[in-house]
C-alpha positions as CSV (number, residue, x, y, z in Angstrom):
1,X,-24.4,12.8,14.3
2,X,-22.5,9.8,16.2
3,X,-18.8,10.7,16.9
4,X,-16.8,7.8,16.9
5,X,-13.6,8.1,19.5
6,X,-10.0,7.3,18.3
7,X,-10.6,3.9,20.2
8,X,-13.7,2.9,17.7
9,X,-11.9,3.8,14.7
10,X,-8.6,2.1,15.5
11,X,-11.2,-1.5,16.2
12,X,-13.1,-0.5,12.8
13,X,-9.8,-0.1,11.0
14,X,-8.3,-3.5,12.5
15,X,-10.9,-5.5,11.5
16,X,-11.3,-4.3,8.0
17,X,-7.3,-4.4,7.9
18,X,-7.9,-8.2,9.2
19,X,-5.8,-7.5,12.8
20,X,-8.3,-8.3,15.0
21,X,-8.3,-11.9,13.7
22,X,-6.3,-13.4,11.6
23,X,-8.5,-14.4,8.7
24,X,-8.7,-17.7,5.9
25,X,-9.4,-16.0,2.5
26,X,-7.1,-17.0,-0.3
27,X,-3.9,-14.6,-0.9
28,X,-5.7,-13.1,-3.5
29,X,-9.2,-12.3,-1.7
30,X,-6.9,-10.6,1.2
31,X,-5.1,-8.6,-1.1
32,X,-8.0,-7.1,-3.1
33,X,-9.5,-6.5,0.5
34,X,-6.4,-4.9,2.0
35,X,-6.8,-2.6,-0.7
36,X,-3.5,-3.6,-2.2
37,X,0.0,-3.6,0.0
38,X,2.6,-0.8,0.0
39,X,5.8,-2.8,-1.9
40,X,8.9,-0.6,-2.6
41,X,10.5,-2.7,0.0
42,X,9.6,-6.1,-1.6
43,X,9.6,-8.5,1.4
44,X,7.4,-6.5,3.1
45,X,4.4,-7.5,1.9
46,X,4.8,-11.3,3.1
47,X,5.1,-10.2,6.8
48,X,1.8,-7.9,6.3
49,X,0.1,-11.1,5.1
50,X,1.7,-13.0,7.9
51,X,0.2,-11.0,10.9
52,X,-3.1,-10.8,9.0
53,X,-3.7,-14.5,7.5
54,X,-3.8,-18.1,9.1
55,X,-1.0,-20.6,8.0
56,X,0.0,-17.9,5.2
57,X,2.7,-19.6,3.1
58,X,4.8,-17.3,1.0
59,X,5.5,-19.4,-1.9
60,X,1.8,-19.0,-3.0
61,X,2.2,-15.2,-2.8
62,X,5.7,-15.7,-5.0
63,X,3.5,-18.2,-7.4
64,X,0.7,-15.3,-7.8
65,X,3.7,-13.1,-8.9
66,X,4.6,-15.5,-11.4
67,X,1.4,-16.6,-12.4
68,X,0.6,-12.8,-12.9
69,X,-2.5,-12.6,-10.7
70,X,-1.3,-10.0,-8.4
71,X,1.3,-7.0,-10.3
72,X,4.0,-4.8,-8.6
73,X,2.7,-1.4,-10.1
74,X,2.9,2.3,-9.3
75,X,-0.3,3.2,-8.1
76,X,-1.6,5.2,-4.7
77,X,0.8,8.2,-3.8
78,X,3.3,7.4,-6.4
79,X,4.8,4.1,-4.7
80,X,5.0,0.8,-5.7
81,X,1.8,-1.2,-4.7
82,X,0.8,-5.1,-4.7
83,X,-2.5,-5.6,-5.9
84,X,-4.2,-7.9,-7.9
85,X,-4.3,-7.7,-11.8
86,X,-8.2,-6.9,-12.0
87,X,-7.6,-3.6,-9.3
88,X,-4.1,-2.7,-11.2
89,X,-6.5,-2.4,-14.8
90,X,-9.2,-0.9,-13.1
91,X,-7.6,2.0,-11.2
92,X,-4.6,2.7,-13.4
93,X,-6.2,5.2,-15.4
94,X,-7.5,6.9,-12.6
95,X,-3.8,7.7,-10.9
96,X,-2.5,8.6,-14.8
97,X,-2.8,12.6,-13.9
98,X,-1.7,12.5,-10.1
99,X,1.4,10.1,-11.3
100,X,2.9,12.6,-14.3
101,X,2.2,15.4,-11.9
102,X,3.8,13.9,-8.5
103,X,6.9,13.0,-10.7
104,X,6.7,16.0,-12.9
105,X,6.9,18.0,-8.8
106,X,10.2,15.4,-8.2
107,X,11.7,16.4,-11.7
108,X,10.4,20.1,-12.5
109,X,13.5,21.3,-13.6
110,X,15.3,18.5,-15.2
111,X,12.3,18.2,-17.4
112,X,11.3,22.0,-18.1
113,X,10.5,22.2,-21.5
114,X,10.4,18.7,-22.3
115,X,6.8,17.7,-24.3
116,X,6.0,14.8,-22.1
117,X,3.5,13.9,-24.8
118,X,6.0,13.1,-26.9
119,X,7.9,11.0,-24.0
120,X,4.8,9.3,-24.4
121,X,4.7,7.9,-27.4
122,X,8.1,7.0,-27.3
123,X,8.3,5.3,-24.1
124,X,5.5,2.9,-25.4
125,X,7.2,2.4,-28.6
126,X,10.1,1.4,-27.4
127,X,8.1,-1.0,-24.7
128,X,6.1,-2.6,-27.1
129,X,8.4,-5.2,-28.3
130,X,7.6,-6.7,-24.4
131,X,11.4,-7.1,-24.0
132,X,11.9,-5.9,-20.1
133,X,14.6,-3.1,-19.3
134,X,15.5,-1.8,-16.2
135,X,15.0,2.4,-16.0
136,X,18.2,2.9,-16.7
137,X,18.0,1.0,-19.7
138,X,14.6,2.5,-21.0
139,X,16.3,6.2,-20.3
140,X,19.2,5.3,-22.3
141,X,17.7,4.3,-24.9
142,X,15.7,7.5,-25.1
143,X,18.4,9.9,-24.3
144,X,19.5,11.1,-28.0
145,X,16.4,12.4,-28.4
146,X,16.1,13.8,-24.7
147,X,19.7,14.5,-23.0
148,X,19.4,17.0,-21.1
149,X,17.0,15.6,-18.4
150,X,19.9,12.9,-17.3
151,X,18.7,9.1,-17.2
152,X,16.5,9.5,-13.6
153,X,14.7,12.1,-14.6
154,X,13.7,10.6,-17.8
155,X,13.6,6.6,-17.0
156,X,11.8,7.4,-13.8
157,X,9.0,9.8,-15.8
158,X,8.8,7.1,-18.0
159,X,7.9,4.0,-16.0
160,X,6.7,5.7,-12.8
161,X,4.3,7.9,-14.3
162,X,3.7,8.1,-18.3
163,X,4.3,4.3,-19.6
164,X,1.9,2.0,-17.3
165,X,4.5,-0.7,-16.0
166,X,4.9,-3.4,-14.2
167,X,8.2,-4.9,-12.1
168,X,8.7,-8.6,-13.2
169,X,9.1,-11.3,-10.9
170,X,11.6,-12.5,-9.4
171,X,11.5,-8.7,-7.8
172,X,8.9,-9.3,-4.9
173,X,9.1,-12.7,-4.7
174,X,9.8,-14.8,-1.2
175,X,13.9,-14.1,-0.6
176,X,15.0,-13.3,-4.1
177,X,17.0,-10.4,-4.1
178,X,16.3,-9.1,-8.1
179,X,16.1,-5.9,-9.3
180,X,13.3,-3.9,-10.8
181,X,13.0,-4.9,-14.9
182,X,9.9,-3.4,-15.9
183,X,7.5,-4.0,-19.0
184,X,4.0,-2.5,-20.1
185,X,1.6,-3.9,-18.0
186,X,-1.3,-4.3,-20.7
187,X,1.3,-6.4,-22.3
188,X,2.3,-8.8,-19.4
189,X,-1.5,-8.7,-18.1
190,X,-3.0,-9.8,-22.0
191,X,-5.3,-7.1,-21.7
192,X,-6.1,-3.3,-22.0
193,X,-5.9,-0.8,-19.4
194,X,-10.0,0.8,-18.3
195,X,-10.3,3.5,-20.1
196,X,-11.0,6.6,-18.1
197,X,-14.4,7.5,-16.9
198,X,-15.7,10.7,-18.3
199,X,-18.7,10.6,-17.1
200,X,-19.5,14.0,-14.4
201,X,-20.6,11.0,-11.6
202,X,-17.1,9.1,-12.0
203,X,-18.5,5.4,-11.5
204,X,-14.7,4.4,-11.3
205,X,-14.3,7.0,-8.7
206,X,-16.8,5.0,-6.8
207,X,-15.6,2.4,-7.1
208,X,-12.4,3.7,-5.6
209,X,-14.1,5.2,-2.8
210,X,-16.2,2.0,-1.6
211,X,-13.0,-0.1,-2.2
212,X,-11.3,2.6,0.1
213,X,-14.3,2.2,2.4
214,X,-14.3,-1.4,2.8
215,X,-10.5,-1.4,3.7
216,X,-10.1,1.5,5.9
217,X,-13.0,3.4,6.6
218,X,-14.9,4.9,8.2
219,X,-12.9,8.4,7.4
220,X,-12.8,11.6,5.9
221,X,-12.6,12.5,2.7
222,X,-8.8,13.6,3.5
223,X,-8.2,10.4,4.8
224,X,-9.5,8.9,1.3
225,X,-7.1,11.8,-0.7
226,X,-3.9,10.8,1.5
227,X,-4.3,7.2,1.1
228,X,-4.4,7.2,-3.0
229,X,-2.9,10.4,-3.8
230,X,-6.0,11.6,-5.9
231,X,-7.9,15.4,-5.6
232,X,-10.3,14.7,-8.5
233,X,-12.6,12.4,-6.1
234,X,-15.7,15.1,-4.8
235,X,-17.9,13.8,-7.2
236,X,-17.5,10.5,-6.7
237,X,-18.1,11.2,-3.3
238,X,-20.8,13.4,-3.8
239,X,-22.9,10.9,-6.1
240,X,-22.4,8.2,-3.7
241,X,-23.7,10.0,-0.7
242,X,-27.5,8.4,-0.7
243,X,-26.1,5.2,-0.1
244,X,-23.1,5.9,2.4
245,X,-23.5,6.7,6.4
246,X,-21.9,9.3,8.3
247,X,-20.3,10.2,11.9
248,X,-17.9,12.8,13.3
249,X,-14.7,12.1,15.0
250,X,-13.0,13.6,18.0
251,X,-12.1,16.6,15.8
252,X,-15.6,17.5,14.3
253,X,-14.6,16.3,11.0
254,X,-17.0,14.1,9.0
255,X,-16.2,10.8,8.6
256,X,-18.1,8.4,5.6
257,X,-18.5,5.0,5.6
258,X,-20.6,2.0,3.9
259,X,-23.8,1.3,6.1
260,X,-22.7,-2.5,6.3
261,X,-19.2,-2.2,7.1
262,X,-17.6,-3.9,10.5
263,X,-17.8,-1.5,12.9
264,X,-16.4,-3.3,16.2
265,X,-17.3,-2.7,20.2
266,X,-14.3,-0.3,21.0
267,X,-13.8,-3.2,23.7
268,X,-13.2,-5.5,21.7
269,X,-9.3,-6.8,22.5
270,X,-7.2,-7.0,20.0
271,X,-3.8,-8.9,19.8
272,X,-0.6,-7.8,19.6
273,X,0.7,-7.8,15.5
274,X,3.4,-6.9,14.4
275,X,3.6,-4.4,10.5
276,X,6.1,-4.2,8.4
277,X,7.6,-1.4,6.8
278,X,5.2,1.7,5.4
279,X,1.9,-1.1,5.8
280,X,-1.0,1.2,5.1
281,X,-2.9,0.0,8.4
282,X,-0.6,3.3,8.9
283,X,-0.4,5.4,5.9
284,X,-4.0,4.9,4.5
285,X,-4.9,8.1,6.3
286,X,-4.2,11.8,6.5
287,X,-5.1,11.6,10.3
288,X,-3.4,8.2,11.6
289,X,-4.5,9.4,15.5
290,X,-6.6,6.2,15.8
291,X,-3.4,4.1,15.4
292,X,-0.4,5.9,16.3
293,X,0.1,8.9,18.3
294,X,1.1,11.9,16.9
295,X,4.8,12.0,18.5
296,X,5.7,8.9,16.5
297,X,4.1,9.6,13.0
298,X,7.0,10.1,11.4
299,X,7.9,6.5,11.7
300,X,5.5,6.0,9.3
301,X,7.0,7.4,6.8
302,X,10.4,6.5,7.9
303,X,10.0,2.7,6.9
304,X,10.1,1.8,10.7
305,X,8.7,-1.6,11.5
306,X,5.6,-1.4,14.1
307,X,4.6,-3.4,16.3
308,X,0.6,-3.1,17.8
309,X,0.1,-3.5,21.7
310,X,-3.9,-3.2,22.2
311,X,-4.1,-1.8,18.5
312,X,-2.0,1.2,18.5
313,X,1.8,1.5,17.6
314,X,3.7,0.7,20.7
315,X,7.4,-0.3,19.5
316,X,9.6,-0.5,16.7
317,X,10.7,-3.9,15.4
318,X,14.3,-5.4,13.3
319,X,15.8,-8.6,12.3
320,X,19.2,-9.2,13.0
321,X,20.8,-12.8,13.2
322,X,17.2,-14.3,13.1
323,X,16.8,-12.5,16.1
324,X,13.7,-10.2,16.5
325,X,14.2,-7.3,18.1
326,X,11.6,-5.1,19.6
327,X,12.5,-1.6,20.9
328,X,9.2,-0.3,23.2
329,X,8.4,3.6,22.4
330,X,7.2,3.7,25.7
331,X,6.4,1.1,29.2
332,X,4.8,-1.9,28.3
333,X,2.9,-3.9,30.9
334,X,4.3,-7.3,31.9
335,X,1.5,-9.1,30.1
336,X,1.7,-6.7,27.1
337,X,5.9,-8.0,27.2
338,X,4.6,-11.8,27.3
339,X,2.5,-11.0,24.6
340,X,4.8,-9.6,22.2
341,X,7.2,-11.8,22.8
342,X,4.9,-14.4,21.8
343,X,3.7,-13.1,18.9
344,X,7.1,-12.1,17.8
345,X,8.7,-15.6,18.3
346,X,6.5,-16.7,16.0
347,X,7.7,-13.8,13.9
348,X,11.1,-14.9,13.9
349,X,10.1,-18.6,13.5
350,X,8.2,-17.7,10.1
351,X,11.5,-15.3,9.1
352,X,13.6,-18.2,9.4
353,X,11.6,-21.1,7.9
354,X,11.5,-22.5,11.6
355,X,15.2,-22.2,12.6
356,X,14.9,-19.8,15.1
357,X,12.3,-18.7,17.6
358,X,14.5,-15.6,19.0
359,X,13.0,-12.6,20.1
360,X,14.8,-9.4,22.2
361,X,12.7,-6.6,24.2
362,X,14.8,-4.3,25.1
363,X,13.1,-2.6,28.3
C-alpha cells in the first residue's frame, strides 16, 4: 500500500481546501466545497474566503446570508458552521444524536432528570410562530415549566442541540456586529429537514464521507470522526469501500480517499495564506501533523489566527489599527519574510476596504 508523507498530504489537503491557488467558483460553489466554514467568530469566515477565492467581495457572502442560500447552523462538533442551505437540510439529521449528547456532556447535571423529549416539543412549539428570540429569550420562556436547569442550560439544549436553528442575519454578515436571534430552520429555509436514513448502508452517511473526502481527504477514518463529531459512520464507510482508494501514512494508519481526488506532486510550491480563526484547513482532522506541528496544535483550538509559510503553520497573525501583525513561531527565511509581508498587505488592504496596506513581522 502507498504511504503518503506528511508533505503529500499537507499539498492534497491545500488544493482541495483551495490554498494552492486561489480559485473563481461562485461563493456558494466554494462553500459547499470547503465543506462548510467554522463561524462562531462571525467575521471569520470572509478572511477564509479571502485567502482561498480571486476578487472575493464580501457583500455577496452578506447577500447569501440574507438571501438565505448559505445558514449559520450548529452542525460538525457542536459549533456554529457556514454552509449552504441544501448541506444544512441534508446533514442535520445526521448530527441530531451527537448534538443532544455533546450538550447533554456540557450540561449533565443541570439537566439530570429533565425529559429532553418533552424539551422537545416545547421548544418547537414555542418556535413555530417563526418570531426569532435570542437563547435567553427561548429559556425564559420555558423556565416555569423547567427552573431548575437555569436559562444556559436550557436555552443552549434548546437551540444548540434539540430545536434545529438557525442565527439570522445581520449576525455573520460583512462588519455588523448583531447578536445571535435564532429561528427554526425548516421555517426560515421553506422546507423540511431529510429525514434520517435507516437504512443498515446509511446513503446519507455516504454522502457525508465523500463530501468529507472531497474537502479534506485523503485520511483516516479518525480524521473523518474529529472533523464532524459523528461515531455512527463505519457503515457508511464500510459500504463505500469498492469505490474508494487507499494508502498509509507515516504512522501506518489507513488513510481513504476518492480515486479521482487532487492528489498534488509534494513539490508543488505553495504560497504563503494566511487563516483565520479555528478554519478547518486545521481542525478537519484528528491528526493535523500534515499542517501544523505538534508543539503548536493547541493554537488550533485556541482561535489563534495562522498564517502558512510553504503550507504548514509558521506564525500567528492580529489586527490592530489596520495594522497586520504577524508573530513567526519560529525563523523565517528572508524570502519567506517578503512573502508574507506581501500576502499580508494585501490582508490588511482587504480589512480596511483599501485604507491601509500595513503589515508588522516581528523577528
Amino acid at each position: 500500500m502507498t504511504v503518503l508523507d506528511n508533505r503529500a498530504l499537507n499539498r492534497a489537503t491545500l488544493a482541495r481546501q483551495l490554498l494552492l491557488d486561489r480559485a473563481d467558483p461562485p461563493v456558494p460553489g466554494a462553500v459547499a466545497q470547503l465543506g462548510g466554514l467554522q463561524a462562531q467568530e462571525p467575521q471569520e469566515p470572509f478572511v477564509g474566503l479571502w485567502s482561498r477565492l480571486r476578487a472575493f467581495d464580501p457583500a455577496v457572502l452578506s447577500d447569501l446570508l440574507v438571501q438565505r442560500q448559505v445558514v449559520r447552523t450548529h452542525l460538525m462538533r457542536r459549533t456554529v458552521h457556514l454552509v449552504v442551505a441544501a448541506d444544512a437540510l441534508a446533514w442535520r439529521a445526521r448530527h441530531d444524536a451527537m448534538l443532544r449528547q455533546r450538550t447533554l456532556g456540557a450540561y449533565r447535571r443541570e439537566l439530570d432528570g429533565v425529559d429532553l423529549d418533552e424539551v422537545v416539543a416545547a421548544g418547537r412549539a414555542l418556535m413555530a410562530d417563526g418570531v426569532p428570540r435570542t437563547m435567553t429569550e427561548i429559556a425564559r420562556a420555558l423556565a416555569d415549566r423547567w427552573p431548575t436547569p437555569g436559562p444556559r442550560a436550557l436555552g443552549e439544549m434548546v437551540v444548540a442541540a434539540l430545536v434545529p436553528m438557525v442565527q439570522l442575519p445581520p449576525r455573520g454578515v460583512w462588519r455588523a456586529k448583531a447578536g445571535v436571534r435564532n429561528v427554526p430552520l425548516s421555517l426560515w429555509l421553506g422546507r423540511e429537514i431529510d429525514s434520517p436514513s435507516l437504512e443498515p448502508s446509511d446513503p446519507a452517511g455516504q454522502a457525508l464521507v465523500r463530501r468529507y473526502l472531497a474537502a479534506f481527504g485523503p485520511a483516516a477514518t479518525a480524521d473523518l470522526r474529529a472533523w464532524c463529531g459523528l461515531t455512527g459512520l463505519p457503515p457508511a464507510v464500510a459500504a463505500l469501500r469498492e469505490e474508494l482508494v487507499t494508502f498509509r501514512d507515516e504512522r501506518g494508519r489507513e488513510l481513504i480517499d476518492l480515486p479521482d481526488a487532487p492528489r498534488p506532486d509534494p513539490d508543488t510550491p505553495a504560497p504563503v495564506r494566511f487563516l483565520p480563526a479555528f478554519d478547518n484547513a486545521i481542525l478537519g482532522y484528528e491528526d493535523r501533523s500534515r499542517i501544523i506541528d505538534h508543539a503548536h496544535r493547541g493554537l488550533s483550538v485556541a482561535g489563534e489566527r495562522v498564517v502558512l509559510v510553504d503550507g504548514r503553520v509558521a506564525a500567528t497573525w492580529t489586527v490592530d489599527a489596520e495594522t497586520v501583525r504577524v508573530t513567526p513561531l519560529g525563523r523565517l527565511s528572508r524570502g519567506d519574510i517578503a512573502a508574507v509581508t506581501e500576502e499580508g498587505e494585501a490582508l490588511a488592504s482587504f480589512l480596511s476596504d483599501g485604507d491601509s496596506d500595513r503589515v508588522r513581522v516581528d523577528l
